[in-house]
N, C-alpha and C positions, 0 to 999 in steps of 0.2 A: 821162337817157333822151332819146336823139333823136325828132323828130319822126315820123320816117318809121317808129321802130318802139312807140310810144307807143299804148297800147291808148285807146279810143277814152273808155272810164269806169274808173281804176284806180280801186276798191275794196278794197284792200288795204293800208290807211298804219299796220294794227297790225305789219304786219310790217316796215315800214318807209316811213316818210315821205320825202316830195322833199325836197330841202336848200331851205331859203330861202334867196333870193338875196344878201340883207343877211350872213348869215353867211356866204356862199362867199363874195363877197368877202372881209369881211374876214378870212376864213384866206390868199386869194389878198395880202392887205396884207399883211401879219404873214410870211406864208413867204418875200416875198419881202424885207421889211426885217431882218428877223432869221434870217439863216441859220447862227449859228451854234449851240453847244453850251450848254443853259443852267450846266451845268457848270463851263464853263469860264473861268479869270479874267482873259482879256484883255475887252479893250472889247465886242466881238462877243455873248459868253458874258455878260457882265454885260447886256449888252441885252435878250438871250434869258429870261436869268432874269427881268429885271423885267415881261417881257410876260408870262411864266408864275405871277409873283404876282401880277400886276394883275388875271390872268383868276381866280385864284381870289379874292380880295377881292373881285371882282366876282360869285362866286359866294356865295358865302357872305353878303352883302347882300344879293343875291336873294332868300335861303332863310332869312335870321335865323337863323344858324349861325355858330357860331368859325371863324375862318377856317383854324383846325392841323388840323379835322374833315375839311377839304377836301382826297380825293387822286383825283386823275387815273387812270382806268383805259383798256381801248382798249375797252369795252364791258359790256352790262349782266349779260351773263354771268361778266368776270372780278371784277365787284363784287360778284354774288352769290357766287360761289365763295370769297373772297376773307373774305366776312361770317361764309357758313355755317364755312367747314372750323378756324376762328381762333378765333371768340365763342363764350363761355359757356365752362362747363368739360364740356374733351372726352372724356371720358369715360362722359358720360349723353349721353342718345338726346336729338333734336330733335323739337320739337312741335310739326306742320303739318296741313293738310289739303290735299285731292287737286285743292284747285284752283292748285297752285303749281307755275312755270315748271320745265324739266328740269335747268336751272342752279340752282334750290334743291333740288330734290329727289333729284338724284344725288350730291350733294357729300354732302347731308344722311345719305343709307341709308347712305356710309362711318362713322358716327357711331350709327346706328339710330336708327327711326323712331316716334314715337308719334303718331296721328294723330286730329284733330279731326273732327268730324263735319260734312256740309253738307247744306243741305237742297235739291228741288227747281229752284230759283235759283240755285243753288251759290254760297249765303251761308253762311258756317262759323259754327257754334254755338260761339261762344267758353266756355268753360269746364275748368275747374284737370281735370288728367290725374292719372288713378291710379297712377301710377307716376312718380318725379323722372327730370326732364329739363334739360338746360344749358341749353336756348335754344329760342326759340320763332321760325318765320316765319309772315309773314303778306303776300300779296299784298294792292297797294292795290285796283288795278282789272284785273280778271281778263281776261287777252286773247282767249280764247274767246266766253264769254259778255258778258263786258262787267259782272259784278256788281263792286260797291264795297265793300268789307270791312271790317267795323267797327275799327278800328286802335286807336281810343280804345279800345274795350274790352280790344284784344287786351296794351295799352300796361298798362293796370290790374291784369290779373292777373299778368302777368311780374313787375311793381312789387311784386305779394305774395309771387309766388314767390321773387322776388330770381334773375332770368334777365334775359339781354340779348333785346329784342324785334329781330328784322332783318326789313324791310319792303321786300320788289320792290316799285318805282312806275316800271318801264320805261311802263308805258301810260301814265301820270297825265299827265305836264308838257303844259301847253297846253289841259290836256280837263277835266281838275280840279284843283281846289286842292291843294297839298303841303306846305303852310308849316306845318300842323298837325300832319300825319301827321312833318315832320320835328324837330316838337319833342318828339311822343311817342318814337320809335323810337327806340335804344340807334345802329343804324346803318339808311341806305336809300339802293339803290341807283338810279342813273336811265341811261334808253338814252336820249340824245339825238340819234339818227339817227331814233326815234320822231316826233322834234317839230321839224324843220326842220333837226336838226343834222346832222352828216359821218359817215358811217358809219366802225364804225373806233376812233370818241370814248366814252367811258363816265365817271360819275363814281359814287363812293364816298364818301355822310359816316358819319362815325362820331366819336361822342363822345368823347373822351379817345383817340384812333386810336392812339397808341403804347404805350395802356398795356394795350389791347386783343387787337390783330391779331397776325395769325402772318403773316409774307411767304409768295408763294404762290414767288414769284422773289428770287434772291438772285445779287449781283454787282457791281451799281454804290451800293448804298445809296441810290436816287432816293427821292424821295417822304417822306423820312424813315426812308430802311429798310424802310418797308411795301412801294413798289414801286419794283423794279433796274427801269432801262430807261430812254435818254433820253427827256425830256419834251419833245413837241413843241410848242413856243411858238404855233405858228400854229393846231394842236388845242385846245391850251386857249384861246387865242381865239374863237375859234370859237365852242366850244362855253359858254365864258360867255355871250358874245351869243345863242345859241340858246335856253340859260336863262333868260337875263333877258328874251326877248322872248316867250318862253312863259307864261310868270310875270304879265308887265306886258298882256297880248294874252289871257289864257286865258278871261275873260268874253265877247267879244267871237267869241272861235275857237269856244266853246264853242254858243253861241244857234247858230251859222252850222252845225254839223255837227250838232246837234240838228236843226233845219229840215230838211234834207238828209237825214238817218235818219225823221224824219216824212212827209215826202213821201216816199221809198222805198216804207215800209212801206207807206201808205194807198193810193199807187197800184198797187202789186201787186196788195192784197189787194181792189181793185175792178176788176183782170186774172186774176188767178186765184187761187182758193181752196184748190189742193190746198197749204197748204203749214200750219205750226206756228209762231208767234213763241217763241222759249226765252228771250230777254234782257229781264230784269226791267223793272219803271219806273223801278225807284233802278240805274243804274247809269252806265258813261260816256257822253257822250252822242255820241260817233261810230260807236258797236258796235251792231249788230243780228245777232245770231243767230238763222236760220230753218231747221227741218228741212222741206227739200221731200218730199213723200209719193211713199214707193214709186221712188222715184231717188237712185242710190247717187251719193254726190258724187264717187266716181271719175272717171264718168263722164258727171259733167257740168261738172264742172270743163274739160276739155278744151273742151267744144262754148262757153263763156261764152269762153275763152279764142278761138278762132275768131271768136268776134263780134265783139272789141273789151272783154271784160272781166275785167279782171286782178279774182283774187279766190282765196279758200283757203278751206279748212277750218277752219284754223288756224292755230296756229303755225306760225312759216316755220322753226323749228330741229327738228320734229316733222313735216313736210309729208310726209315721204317714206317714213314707217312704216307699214306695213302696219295699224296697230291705231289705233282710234279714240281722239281726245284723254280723257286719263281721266278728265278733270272731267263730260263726259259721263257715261261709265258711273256714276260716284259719283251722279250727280244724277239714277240710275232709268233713265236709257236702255238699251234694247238695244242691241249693238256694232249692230245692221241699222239700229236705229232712228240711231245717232251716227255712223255714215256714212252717211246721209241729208242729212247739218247742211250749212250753208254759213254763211263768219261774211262778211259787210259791215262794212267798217268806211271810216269816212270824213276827210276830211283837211279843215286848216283853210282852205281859200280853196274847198271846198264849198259850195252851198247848196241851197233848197227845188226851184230851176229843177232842176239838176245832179240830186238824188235822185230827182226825179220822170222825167224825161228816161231815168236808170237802171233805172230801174225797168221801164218801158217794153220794152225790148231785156230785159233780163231776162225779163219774162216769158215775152217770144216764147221764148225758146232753152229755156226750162226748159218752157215748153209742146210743143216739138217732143220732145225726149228724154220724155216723158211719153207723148206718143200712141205715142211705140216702143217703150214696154214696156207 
């Protein structure tokens, strides 16, 4: 993002975070010292390859994970897809709730759906389904509202049922811990263009991964067969480095975007009152979701965008739909009331100045569209 076209407060890093520097670089190393085919068996290709194990063995120590668990995707959508349409036996329905990404839940309804229940915070009431199912997802940190999903529990009853658990944690790295949630999961996918990494990059762990998955892609046998496609040596550099610095940095990132969502909110809410906080106290702590009263985020999105502040609804793979995110509606809103919503969300080199500063400008703009209607 150039300077000259750089909004003045981007609010928006669940739909995608700025690269950190330390990881362009080193993909800008890495692309240019190994240009070749990790594939391939001259010296070039043996290079390549060893930069593409090195980054997964760098992964995989990250996360206290086998390092066979660890494959390469180009993002967190083909990791989800990849988990849902393969795990568990296909033939029985999946078992989710309405707070999960469109990349679990479209793969998923090809399979049918059995669905948990959530409550006003859109925390899902983990408990066994009346009817047998293959496989159960479970979002870790929900990118609308911002709740944290109990994974341990979710991890326990799959365990009884004897189903694989598959866990979105595109929002997690950097904002919360995952080293838990990736020893519960059967598999868990992660977007690290989320958290400092190269848009584009994706990764996929799964247990015992070849005894599991169905390739989505077939043609060159990469990945061990699970995924055809050369493997870009300087991607999975990258995006190891993006991980482990998410990882080793997430306490630290975490207080800084917290601060920054507390000054947000406290300064609004001593600039203007018309509005609703929806995101819980347990949840991540970059996310603040607020319904502003009696203004459609249609259009007010625009006029925030005019001022200097990049910011959504939602989901940026849902942005453009006419119908309000569904977790909303599940969690009691009216479709009026959940286009009303606006999600903030904040990024790690944020803090208390930067949220409060936000806030400010905010109000004005959502104060002016206010006196117009």
């Amino acid at each position: 993002m150039s300077a000259v076209n750089a909004p003045n407060f981007f609010l928006d890093h669940n739909a995608g975070s700025i690269v950190d520097p330390r990881v362009l670089e080193r993909f800008l190393e890495v692309e240019h010292r190994c240009p070749g085919n990790p594939s391939s068996l001259h010296a070039g290709g043996r290079r390549a390859r060893n930069e593409v194990e090195t980054a997964r063995q760098q992964i995989a120590t990250a996360l206290f994970v086998a390092l066979e668990d660890v494959l390469f995707t180009s993002g967190g959508t083909e990791s989800n897809n990849l988990a849902v349409r393969g795990l568990g036996a296909l033939h029985l329905p999946v078992l989710l709730g309405e707070v999960e990404h469109a990349s679990v839940r479209e793969p998923a309804e090809q399979r049918g759906i059995v669905t948990w229940q959530l409550d006003s915070n859109a925390r899902i009431a983990i408990s066994e389904p009346v009817t047998p199912v293959g496989l159960a997802c479970l979002v870790h940190g929900q990118s609308e509202v911002g709740t944290i999903q109990d994974v341990a529990a979710a991890a326990q009853l799959c365990a009884k049922l004897g189903i694989p658990l598959h866990v979105d944690a595109a929002q997690s790295l950097g904002r919360i811990s995952v080293r838990a949630a990736c020893a519960a999961a059967t598999s868990i996918a992660f977007s690290p263009h989320k958290a400092g990494g190269l848009r584009g990059t994706g990764l996929l762990v799964v247990r015992h991964a070849t005894e599991r998955l169905l390739p989505l892609l077939r043609g060159g046998g990469q990945e061990r067969g699970l995924r055809s496609g050369t493997v870009s040596p300087a991607h999975a550099a990258a995006t190891a480095l993006a991980i482990e610095l998410a990882i080793l940095e997430q306490p630290m990132r975490a207080e800084k975007m917290a601060g920054a969502r507390s000054a947000f909110e406290q300064t609004l809410r001593s600039l203007n009152p018309l509005w609703v906080a929806l995101t819980p106290p347990t949840s991540l702590p970059n996310t603040f979701l607020l319904q502003v009263l009696n203004v459609d985020g249609r259009s007010l999105l625009p006029a925030l965008d005019l001022a200097g502040i990049a910011i959504s609804q939602g989901s940026a793979c849902s942005s453009g739909s006419p119908l309000p995110p569904r977790v909303l509606l599940a969690m009691g809103l009216s479709a009026d009331q959940a286009r009303c919503c606006i999600r903030v969300s904040f990024g790690p080199n944020d803090d208390s100045n930067f949220g409060a500063r936000a806030a400010e400008l905010f109000s004005q703009v959502i104060a002016r569209v206010q006196k117009k209607n």
